[in-house]
C-alpha positions in Angstrom: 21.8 57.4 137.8 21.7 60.4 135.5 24.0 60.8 132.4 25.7 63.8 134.1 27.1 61.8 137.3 28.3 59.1 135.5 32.5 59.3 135.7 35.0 58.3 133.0 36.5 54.7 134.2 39.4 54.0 132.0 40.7 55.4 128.6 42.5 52.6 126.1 44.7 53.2 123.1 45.2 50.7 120.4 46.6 50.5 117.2 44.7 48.5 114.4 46.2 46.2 111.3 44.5 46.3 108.5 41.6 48.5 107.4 42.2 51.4 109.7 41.7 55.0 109.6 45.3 55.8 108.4 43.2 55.4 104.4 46.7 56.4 102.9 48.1 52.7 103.7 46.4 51.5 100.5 48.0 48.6 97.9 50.0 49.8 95.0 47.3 50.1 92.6 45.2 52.5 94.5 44.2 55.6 92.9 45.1 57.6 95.6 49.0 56.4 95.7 49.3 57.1 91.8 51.8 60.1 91.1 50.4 62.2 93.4 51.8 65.5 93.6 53.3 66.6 97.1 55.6 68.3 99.0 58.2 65.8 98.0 57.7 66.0 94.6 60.7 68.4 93.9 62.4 64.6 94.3 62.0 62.4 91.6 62.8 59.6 93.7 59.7 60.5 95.6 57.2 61.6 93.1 55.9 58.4 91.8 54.3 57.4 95.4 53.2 59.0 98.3 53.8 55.7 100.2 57.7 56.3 99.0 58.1 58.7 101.7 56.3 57.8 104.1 52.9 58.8 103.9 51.5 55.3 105.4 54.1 54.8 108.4 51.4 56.1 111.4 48.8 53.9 110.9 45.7 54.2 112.7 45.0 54.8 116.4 41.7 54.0 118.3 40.6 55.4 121.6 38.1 53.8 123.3 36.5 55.5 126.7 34.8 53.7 129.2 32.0 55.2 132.0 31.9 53.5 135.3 28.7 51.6 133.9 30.4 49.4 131.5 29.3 52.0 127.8 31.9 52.5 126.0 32.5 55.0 122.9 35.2 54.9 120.8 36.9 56.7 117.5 39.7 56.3 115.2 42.2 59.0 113.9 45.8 58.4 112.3 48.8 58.3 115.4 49.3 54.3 115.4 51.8 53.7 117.9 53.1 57.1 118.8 49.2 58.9 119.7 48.5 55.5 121.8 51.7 56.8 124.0 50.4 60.1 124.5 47.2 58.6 125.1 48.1 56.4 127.5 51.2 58.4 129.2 49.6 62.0 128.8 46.3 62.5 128.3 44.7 59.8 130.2 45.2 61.2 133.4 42.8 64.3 132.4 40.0 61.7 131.2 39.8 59.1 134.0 37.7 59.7 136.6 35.9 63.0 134.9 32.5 63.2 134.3 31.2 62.0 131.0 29.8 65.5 130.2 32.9 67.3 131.2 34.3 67.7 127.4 34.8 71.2 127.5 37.1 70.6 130.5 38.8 67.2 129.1 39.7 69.2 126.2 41.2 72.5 127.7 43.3 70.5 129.8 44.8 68.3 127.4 45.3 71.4 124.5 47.5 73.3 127.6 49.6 70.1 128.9 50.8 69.4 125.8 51.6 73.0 124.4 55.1 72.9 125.1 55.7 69.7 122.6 52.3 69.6 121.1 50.3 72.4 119.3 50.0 70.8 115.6 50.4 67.2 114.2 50.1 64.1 116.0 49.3 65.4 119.4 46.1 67.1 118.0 45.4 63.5 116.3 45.5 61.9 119.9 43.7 64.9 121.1 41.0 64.5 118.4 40.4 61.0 119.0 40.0 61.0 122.8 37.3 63.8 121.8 35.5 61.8 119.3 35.2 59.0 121.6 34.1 61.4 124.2 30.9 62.3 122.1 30.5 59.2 121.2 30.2 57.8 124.5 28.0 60.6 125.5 25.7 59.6 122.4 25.5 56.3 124.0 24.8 57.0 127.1 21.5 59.5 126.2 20.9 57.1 123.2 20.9 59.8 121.1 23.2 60.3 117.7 26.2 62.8 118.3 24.4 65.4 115.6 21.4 65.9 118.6 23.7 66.6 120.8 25.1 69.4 118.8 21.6 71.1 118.6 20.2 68.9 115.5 20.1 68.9 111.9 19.1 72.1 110.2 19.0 69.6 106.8 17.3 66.5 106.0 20.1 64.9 104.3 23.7 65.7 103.5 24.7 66.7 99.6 28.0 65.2 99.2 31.1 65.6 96.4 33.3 63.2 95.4 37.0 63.0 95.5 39.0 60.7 93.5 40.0 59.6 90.1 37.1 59.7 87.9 34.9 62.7 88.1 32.8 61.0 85.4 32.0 58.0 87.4 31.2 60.3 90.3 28.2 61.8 88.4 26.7 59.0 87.0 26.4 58.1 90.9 24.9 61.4 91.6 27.5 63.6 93.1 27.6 67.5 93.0 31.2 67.6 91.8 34.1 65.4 91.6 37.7 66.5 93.2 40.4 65.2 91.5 43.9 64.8 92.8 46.8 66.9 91.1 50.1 64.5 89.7 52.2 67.1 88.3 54.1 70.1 90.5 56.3 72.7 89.9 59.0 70.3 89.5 57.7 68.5 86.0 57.8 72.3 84.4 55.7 73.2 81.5 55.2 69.8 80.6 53.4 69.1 83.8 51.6 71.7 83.8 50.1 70.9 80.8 49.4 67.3 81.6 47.4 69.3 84.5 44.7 70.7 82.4 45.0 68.1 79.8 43.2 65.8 82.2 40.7 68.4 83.1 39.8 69.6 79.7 39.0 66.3 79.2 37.1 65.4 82.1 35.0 68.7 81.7 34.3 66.8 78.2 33.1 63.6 80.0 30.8 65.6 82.8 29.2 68.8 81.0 29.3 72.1 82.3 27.3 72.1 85.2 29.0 69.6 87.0 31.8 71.1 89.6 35.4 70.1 89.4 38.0 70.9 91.7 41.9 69.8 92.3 43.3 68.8 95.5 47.0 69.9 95.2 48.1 68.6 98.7 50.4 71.6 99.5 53.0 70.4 96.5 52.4 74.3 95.0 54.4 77.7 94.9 52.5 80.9 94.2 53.7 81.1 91.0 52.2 77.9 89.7 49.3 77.4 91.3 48.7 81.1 90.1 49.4 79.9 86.4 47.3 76.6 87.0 44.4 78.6 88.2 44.2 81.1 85.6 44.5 78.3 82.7 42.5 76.5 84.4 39.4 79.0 84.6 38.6 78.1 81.1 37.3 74.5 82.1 35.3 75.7 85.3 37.2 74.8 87.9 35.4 75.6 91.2 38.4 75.8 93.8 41.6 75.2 93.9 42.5 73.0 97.1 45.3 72.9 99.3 47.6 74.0 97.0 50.6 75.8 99.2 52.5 74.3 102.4 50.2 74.9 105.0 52.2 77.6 107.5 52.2 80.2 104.0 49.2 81.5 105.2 50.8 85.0 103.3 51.2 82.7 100.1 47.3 82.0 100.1 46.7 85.4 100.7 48.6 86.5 97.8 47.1 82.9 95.5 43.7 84.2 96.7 44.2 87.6 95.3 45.7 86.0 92.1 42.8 83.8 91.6 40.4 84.4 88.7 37.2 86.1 89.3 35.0 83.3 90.7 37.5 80.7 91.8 37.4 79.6 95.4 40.5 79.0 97.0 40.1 76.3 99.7 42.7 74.9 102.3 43.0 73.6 106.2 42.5 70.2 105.9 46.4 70.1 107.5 45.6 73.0 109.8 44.7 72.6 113.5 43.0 74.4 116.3 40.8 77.8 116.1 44.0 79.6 116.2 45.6 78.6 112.9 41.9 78.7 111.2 41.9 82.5 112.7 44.8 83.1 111.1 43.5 81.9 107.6 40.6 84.0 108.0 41.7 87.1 109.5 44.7 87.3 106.6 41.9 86.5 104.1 43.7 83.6 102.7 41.0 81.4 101.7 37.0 80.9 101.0 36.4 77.5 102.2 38.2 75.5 105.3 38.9 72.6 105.6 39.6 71.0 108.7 40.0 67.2 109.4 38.2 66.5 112.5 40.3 64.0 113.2 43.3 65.7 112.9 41.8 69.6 114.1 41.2 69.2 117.6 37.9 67.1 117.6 34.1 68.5 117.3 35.1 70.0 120.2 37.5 72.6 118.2 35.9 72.2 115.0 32.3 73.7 116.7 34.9 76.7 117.5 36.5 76.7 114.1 33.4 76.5 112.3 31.7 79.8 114.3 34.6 81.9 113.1 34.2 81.1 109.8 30.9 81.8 110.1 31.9 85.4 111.5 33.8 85.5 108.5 31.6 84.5 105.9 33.5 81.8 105.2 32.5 78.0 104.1 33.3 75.0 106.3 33.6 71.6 104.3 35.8 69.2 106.3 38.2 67.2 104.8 36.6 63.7 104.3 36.5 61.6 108.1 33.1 59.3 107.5 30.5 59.4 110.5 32.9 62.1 112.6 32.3 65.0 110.2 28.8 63.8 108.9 27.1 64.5 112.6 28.9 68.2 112.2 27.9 69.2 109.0 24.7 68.4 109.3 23.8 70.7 112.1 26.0 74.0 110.0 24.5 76.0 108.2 27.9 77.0 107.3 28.6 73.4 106.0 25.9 73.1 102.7 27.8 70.0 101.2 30.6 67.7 102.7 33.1 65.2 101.0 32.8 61.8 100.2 35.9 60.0 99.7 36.2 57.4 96.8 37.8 54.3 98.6 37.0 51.8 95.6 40.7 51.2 94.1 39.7 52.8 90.5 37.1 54.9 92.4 34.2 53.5 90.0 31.9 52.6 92.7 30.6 53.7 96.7 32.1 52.2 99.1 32.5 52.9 102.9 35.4 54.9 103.5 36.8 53.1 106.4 35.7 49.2 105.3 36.3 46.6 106.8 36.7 48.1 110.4 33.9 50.5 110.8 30.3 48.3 110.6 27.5 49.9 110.2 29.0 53.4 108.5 26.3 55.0 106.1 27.3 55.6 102.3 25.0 58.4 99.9 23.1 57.2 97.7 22.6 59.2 95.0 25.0 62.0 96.3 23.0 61.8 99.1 23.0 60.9 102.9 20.4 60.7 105.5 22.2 59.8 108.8 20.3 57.3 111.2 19.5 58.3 114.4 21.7 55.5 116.1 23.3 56.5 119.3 26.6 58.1 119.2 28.5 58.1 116.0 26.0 55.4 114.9 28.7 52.6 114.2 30.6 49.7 115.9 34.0 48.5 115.5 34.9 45.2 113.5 36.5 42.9 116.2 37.8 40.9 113.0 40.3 43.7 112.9 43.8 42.8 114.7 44.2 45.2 117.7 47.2 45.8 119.9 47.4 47.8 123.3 51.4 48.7 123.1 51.0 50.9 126.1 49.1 50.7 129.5 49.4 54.1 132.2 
């Protein structure tokens, strides 16, 4: 039987404990839970943790996709319990007994049903995974990796950057660039805002001048200070400035991009979703680089849409950190020269695989480098060590 008359036989959504894709849910002495700034931060009650407010209650959700021969593909997004109901109650009924190939189709209809609560946010997440595991089963089923099924490579290997807490560490392990996360916003005044540049003066002294830095502000920014933080920080080289406004001000990046100093990229969309919001990024001008999550966007389904406007626009693609799911994109864009590597060591001192201990088999660079094998699908298997829970059956 040939790949394209195989039919979808059931779709399953779970929710994992423990080691999961929701990377946020991290013990207290994680770097990336350490006075980060954030929305929230105009609280003090709030500022000291991410997980204070919330930032860890999803948890991870993983759809797996079964074809009437017994393959089954599978992916992980954040949604937990509330994407494995929409899953289950909504979208299921536009998977099951489709064709394997019909992913266009699967999509489309599962974008318009759920318009009318959906649009952003945790519908796109469920929408992202089924995706996900939609090419991944398809990978399976031609035994071919999901990056030759989006035309091939058009590089050998992927360049990666780093992001997390020690730039300097990131180097001496071979990175481009290291991003480091902002602690103080608007809310910590002048003294903040020194603190700010403090730490990158003095991690431009650790790494040299050639080495890029960037801050990840995680929309916890007005134009005002993420103006003023750009401008000071131009003396120290900063490459881009990331993420630093709520995400619906597309007319505040506009104005930030304008403000920006004279070779400073401004970068956001790793909160955005769909080709429609990215549109709106580029046709406004608001931004030199995107950056989509593909697990959060709409799937490669949506990000191969996103990432050929950008392309119209002149406009860089580097998704926001996802493992294996962005690595078979990027490495068929030319759009997409480099790609992030998120630190998940606890200090951030040393490669590890992002989503350890429940993805097996998930490539790390070496070097700043990573050659992807040309395993079928996404190239990984899930850890049945993991704890897994079906709270919803359709």
């Amino acid at each position: 039987m040939s790949v394209h008359t195989k039919k979808i036989k059931q779709v399953r959504a779970y929710t994992l404990t423990g080691g999961g894709a929701d990377y946020h849910d991290q013990d207290a002495d994680h770097w990336i839970d350490d006075h980060i700034a954030t929305p929230m931060s105009v609280y003090p009650e709030y500022r000291a943790s991410r997980q204070s407010f919330g930032l860890n209650v999803l948890g991870t959700l993983l759809v797996e996709i079964e074809a009437d021969d017994g393959t089954v593909g599978f992916a992980v997004s954040t949604g937990g319990e509330p994407g494995a109901w929409i899953v289950e109650k909504h979208l299921a009924r536009f998977v099951e007994g489709a064709a394997v190939t019909d992913i266009e189709k699967i999509w489309d209809q599962m974008y318009r049903s759920t318009i009318f609560y959906g649009r952003r946010g945790i519908v796109l997440n469920a929408i992202s995974a089924v995706d996900l595991a939609l090419y991944d089963l398809l990978g399976r089923l031609r035994e071919e990796p999901v990056y030759a099924l989006l035309g091939g490579p058009v590089r050998d290997e992927l360049t990666m950057y780093a992001t997390g807490a020690r730039p300097d560490k990131a180097k001496e392990l071979g990175f481009i660039g290291g991003k480091m996360p902002l602690h103080h916003g608007p809310a910590e005044g002048e003294e903040g805002l020194e603190k700010n540049i403090e730490l990158l003066a003095d991690m431009r002294e650790k790494v040299g001048d050639d080495f890029w830095l960037m801050y990840d502000c995680w929309m916890s920014l007005d134009v005002d200070y993420a103006t003023r933080l750009a401008h000071c920080a131009h003396e120290y080289g900063l490459r881009w400035l990331e993420e630093a406004l709520i995400p619906d001000d597309y007319w505040g990046y506009r104005q930030l991009r304008k403000n920006a100093p004279a070779g400073m990229l401004i970068s956001t969309g790793e909160h955005e979703a769909t080709r429609w919001g990215f549109r709106q990024l580029l046709e406004m001008g608001a931004a030199d680089i995107l950056q989509p999550d593909v697990g959060w966007c709409g799937g490669i389904t949506e990000l191969a849409k996103i990432s050929a406007l950008a392309d119209a626009h002149g406009a860089l693609v580097v998704p926001h950190g996802s493992s294996v799911y962005s690595y078979h994109f990027v490495i068929t864009r030319m759009n997409s020269p480099f790609t992030e590597f998120l630190m998940m060591h606890p200090s951030a001192e040393e490669v590890v695989p992002m989503f350890s201990p429940m993805l097996i088999g998930e490539p790390v660079p070496v070097n700043g480098q990573l050659k992807l094998p040309d395993t079928p699908g996404f190239g990984v298997e899930l850890n049945e060590d993991i704890p897994r829970h079906r709270p919803y059956t359709h």
